[in-house]
Every structure is written in structure tokens, then in C-alpha cells.
C-alpha angles and dihedrals in degrees: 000000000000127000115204110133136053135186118256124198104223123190137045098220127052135305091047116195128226112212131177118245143171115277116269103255137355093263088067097041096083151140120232130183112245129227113255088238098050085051088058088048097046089045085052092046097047087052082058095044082053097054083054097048075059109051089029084058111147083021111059121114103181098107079066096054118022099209123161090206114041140122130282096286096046096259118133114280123258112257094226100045081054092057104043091053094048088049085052088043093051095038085045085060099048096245133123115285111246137167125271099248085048088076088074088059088045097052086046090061101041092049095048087048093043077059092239102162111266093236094053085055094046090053089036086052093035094228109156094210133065103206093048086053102053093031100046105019105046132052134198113250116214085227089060093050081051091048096050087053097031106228127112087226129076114219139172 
């Protein structure tokens, strides 16, 4: 998969206009390998954006855009459709409700508990900086303090 563009919000007035721009710096232009898992779900999810693209027909603006993830005409998706279907998603599965852009800080921390290397989730997150990274991006999970001590209880 490869990352190169990223939406901007232009305007200060309304209507404010979403385009579509490089990414800000090298760093965050990159390619990662994708989970086999995630490539069957992608593929699934392309047959449907087809069907789209078809019904969609004189409509249709994804030749514009490009996007892997839009609406049905092929135009970017609303933020706060996004995040209202990521807050069902995450109530549907029983976990806490947290923003969109909070799944970065999750992945962070499931990567660093997972014990994938810091530097590997700095380049799968494209942050440029190590220390934002760790620092921002992961956080220490109270079953990994247990882990490290091996006991199921936290004490002082």
C-alpha cells in the first residue's frame, strides 16, 4: 500500500473545501506491506466500490479523486460520518468510544505491546521522529506492566 496524499480543509468560511494534497513531509509518503487479511478485505470492498461506480454511472466522480474509501459517487467521505460510524463500530464491539484519529495511538500501543520493534511503528505510523512516536503515539498497558512482573495483580 502506498500513502502519498492526504486531505486538507481549506477555507475559513463556509463552505469549506476538502482537497486532496501530498503528504507533509518524505517520512509520510511511504509504502507498507499489507496483512493478508486486510488484502481479502480491500479486494471485497473494491467489488462493492465497483458496483457503485455502476449504479452511480453519469455520477460518478472517482476518476477525480482516487480514494479507496468514499461515498457512493466516489466523492471523500464526511468527518463526521466517519466518526460517527467508527463510535457505532466501537460501541457495537463492546470497547471504549474513542475518536477516529485515536486509532493511531491505539495501533501504537498494540504494536509496542505486541513487542513489534519502535522503529518499525514509527515507519508503520510515518512519524518522522522517534521520540514523538513513542512518546505520543504508544501507551503503556497495565497488562504489559503485569507481564513484565508476572502476577495477575498490580501492587505497590
Amino acid at each position: 500500500m502506498q500513502i502519498q496524499k492526504q486531505f486538507q480543509v481549506t477555507g475559513n468560511g463556509e463552505p469549506k473545501q476538502v482537497v486532496l494534497v501530498d503528504t507533509i513531509t518524505e517520512k509520510t509518503r511511504r509504502t507498507l506491506p499489507l496483512p493478508a487479511p486486510l488484502v481479502t478485505a480491500l479486494r471485497k470492498h473494491r467489488k462493492e466500490q465497483l458496483t457503485d461506480q455502476l449504479l452511480a454511472c453519469p455520477h460518478w466522480k472517482g476518476g477525480e479523486w482516487g480514494l479507496v474509501f468514499c461515498t457512493t459517487i466516489g466523492t471523500p467521505l464526511d468527518q463526521s460520518n466517519v466518526t460517527k460510524r467508527c463510535r457505532e463500530l466501537l460501541e457495537g464491539a463492546g470497547l471504549e468510544v474513542r475518536r477516529f484519529h485515536d486509532l493511531r495511538h491505539s495501533t501504537g500501543t498494540y504494536l509496542a505491546a505486541k513487542g513489534v520493534h519502535p522503529r518499525t511503528i514509527m515507519e508503520i505510523l510515518g512519524r518522522p521522529h522517534f521520540s514523538t512516536t513513542m512518546n505520543t503515539y504508544t501507551h503503556v498497558e497495565l497488562d504489559s506492566i503485569r507481564d513484565l512482573y508476572g502476577t495477575d495483580e498490580a501492587t505497590s
